[in-house]
N, C-alpha and C positions, 0 to 999 in steps of 0.2 A: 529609535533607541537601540544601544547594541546590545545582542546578544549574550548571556551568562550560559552554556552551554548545560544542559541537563545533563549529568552524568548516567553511564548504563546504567550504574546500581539503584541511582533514584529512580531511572524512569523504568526501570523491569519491577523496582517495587509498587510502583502506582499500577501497573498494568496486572502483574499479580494479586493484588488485589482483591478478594471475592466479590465483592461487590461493585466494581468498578466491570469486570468480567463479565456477571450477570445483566447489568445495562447496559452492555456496549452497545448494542447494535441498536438498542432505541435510541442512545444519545448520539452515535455519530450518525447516523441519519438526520439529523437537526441541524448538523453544520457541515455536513457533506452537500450541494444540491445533485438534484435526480441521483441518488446513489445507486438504487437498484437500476435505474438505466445504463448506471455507468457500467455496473455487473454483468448487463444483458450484452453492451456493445462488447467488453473484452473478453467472454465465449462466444460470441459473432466472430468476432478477431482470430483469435489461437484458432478456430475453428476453420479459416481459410487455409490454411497451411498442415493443420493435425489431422490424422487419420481417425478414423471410430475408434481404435481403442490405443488413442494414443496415452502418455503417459506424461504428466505434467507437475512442474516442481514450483510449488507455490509460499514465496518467501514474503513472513509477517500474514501466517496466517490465521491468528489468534482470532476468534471470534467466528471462525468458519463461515463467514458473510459469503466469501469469493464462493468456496469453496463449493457452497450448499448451491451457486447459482452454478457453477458450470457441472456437478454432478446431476443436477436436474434436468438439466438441457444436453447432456450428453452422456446415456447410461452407458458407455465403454471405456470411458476415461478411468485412469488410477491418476489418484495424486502421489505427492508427496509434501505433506504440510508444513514450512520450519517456521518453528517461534518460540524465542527465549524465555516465554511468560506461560510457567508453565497450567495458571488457573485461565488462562485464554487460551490454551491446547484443549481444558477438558473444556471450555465452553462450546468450541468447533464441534468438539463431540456430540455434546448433547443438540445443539444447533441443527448437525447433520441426522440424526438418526440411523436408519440403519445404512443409509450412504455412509456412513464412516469407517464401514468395511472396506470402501475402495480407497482408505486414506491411509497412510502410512507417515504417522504425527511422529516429528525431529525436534525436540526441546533443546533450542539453541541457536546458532548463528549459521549463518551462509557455510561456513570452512564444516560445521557439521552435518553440512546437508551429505548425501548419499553425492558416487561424482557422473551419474547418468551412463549414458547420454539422455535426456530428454528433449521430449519432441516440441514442448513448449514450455514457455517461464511466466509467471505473474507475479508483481510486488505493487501492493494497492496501500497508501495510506501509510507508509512506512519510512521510505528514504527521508523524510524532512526530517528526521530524528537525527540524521547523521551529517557530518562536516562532511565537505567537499572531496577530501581526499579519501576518508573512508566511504563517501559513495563509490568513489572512482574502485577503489579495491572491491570492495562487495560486488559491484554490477562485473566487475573480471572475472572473479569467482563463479559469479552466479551463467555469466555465457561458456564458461572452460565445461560449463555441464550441459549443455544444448548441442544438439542436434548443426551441424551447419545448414544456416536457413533458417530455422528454428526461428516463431514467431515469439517476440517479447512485450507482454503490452504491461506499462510503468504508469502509477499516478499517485499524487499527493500534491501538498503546497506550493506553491511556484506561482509567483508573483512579481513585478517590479517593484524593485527594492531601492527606490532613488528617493527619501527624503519624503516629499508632500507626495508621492505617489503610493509609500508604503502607507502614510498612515489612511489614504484614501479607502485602499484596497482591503486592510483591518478594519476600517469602519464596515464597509459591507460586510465581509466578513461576522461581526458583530452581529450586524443588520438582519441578514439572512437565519441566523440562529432566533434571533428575539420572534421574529416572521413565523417562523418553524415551533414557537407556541415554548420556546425553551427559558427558564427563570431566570430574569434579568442579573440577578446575579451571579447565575454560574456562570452566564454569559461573559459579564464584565471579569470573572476568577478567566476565565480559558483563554478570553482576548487578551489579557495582561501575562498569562505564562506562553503563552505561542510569542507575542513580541518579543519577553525577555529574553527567553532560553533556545527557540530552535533554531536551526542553523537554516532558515530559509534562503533560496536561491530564486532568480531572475528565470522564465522559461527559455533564455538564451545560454544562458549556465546549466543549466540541466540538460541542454540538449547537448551543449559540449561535451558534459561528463559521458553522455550514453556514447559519442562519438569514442571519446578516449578510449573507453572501456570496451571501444572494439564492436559497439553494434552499426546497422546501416539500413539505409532507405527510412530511417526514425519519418515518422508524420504525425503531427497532434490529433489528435481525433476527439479530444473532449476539454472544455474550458469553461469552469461555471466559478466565475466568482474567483476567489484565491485558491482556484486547483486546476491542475491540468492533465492531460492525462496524454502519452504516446505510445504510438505502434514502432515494435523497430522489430530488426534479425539479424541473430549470429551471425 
C-alpha cells in the first residue's frame, strides 16, 4: 500500500497527547522487541568512544526511555534532550527523576537543538516519521554538532519494502505486538496507520541516507523484526 504521509501537526498532536505520553513507554515496549536491550547495547556503544562525563545530544527524546538508560549506567553524562512534543518532554521528566538535572529538555526540532560540539548523538524510534530527504537534512544537522569521531547510534523501522515482502514483515510486525499481550485491535489500528502513513525505508536506504549525511564505519548492530538499529561516526 502506498503511503499517505502523516503531516508534523498531526503527528506532534497525537504524541502531545496526555495520555498517549503517559503510556508510552508500556505501549512501545509491546511492539518494539528486546527494547530495553536495545537501550543497554547503545550506552555500551556511545560509551566506546565517550569519555565519563561526556556530553550527549539525544534527538526524539520524548518519553525519556533512552535517556533514563544511559543516565543510569553513566552518572557523568549530561544530555541534551530534543522533542517537538512537548507532553513527551514532561513525561522524560518525570520518567527521569532526579536524573533530569543532568538533562537540558529542547522543545523542537534538530535546527533547535544547542550547536555542540557533542561527544555523542542518539535517535531511537524516530526517523520512520520522516521522508528520505528530510532524514538526509536532519541526520546533517544533527553530525554538524558531533564531536569528529563522535559515536552515532540510529534505530527505528527499516524493512524491505518490495511488495509480498512488505506485507510479510507487517504481518510479524502485527504478530510480535498480539505475542506482547497487546489488544487485538490496537493492534490491527497501529498495523493499518504505520502502512498507510509512514515513510518507511529498505535497511539499504537508510544506510545510504547515513552515508549521505556524512557519517562512517555505519555497522548494524541490532535487527529484531521490522527494526534495525546502527553504529556509525562523524
Amino acid at each position: 500500500m502506498a503511503h499517505d504521509n502523516i503531516t508534523k501537526q498531526a503527528l506532534l498532536a497525537s504524541f502531545n497527547a496526555p495520555d498517549h505520553a503517559r503510556l508510552y513507554g508500556d505501549g512501545v515496549s509491546r511492539f518494539v522487541p528486546g527494547m530495553a536491550d536495545l537501550h543497554r547495547m547503545m550506552a555500551i556503544l556511545v560509551a566506546e568512544r565517550a569519555a565519563a562525563d561526556a556530553r550527549v545530544l539525544v534527538l526524539g527524546a520524548g518519553g525519556g526511555l533512552e535517556l533514563r538508560a544511559m543516565a543510569q549506567a553513566h552518572p557523568g553524562w549530561t544530555f541534551v534532550g530534543v522533542d517537538p512534543a512537548a507532553a513527551m518532554l514532561d513525561e522524560a521528566r518525570r520518567v527521569l527523576g532526579p536524573d533530569a538535572s543532568r538533562v537540558t529538555f529542547c522543545e523542537g526540532y534538530i535546527e533547535n537543538a544547542p550547536e555542540g560540539p557533542f561527544d555523542a548523538a542518539t535517535c531511537l524510534l524516530t526517523l520512520h516519521f520522516l521522508e528520505a530527504g528530510e532524514r538526509v537534512r536532519t541526520l546533517r544537522e544533527l553530525r554538524r554538532r558531533l564531536k569528529p569521531g563522535a559515536p552515532f547510534v540510529v534505530a527505528h523501522i527499516s524493512f524491505p519494502q518490495d511488495g509480498s515482502a512488505r506485507r510479510l514483515w507487517l504481518s510479524r510486525y502485527a504478530a510480535f505486538a498480539l505475542a506482547s499481550g497487546t489488544d487485538p485491535e490496537q493492534v490491527k489500528k497501529m498495523s493499518n496507520s504505520v502502512d498507510a502513513h509512514l515513510p518507511m525505508l529498505s535497511p539499504g536506504q537508510d544506510e545510504a541516507i547515513l552515508r549521505d549525511a556524512g557519517f562512517s564505519d555505519i555497522a548494524l548492530f541490532y535487527a529484531a523484526f521490522t527494526w534495525r538499529g546502527w553504529i556509525s561516526y562523524a
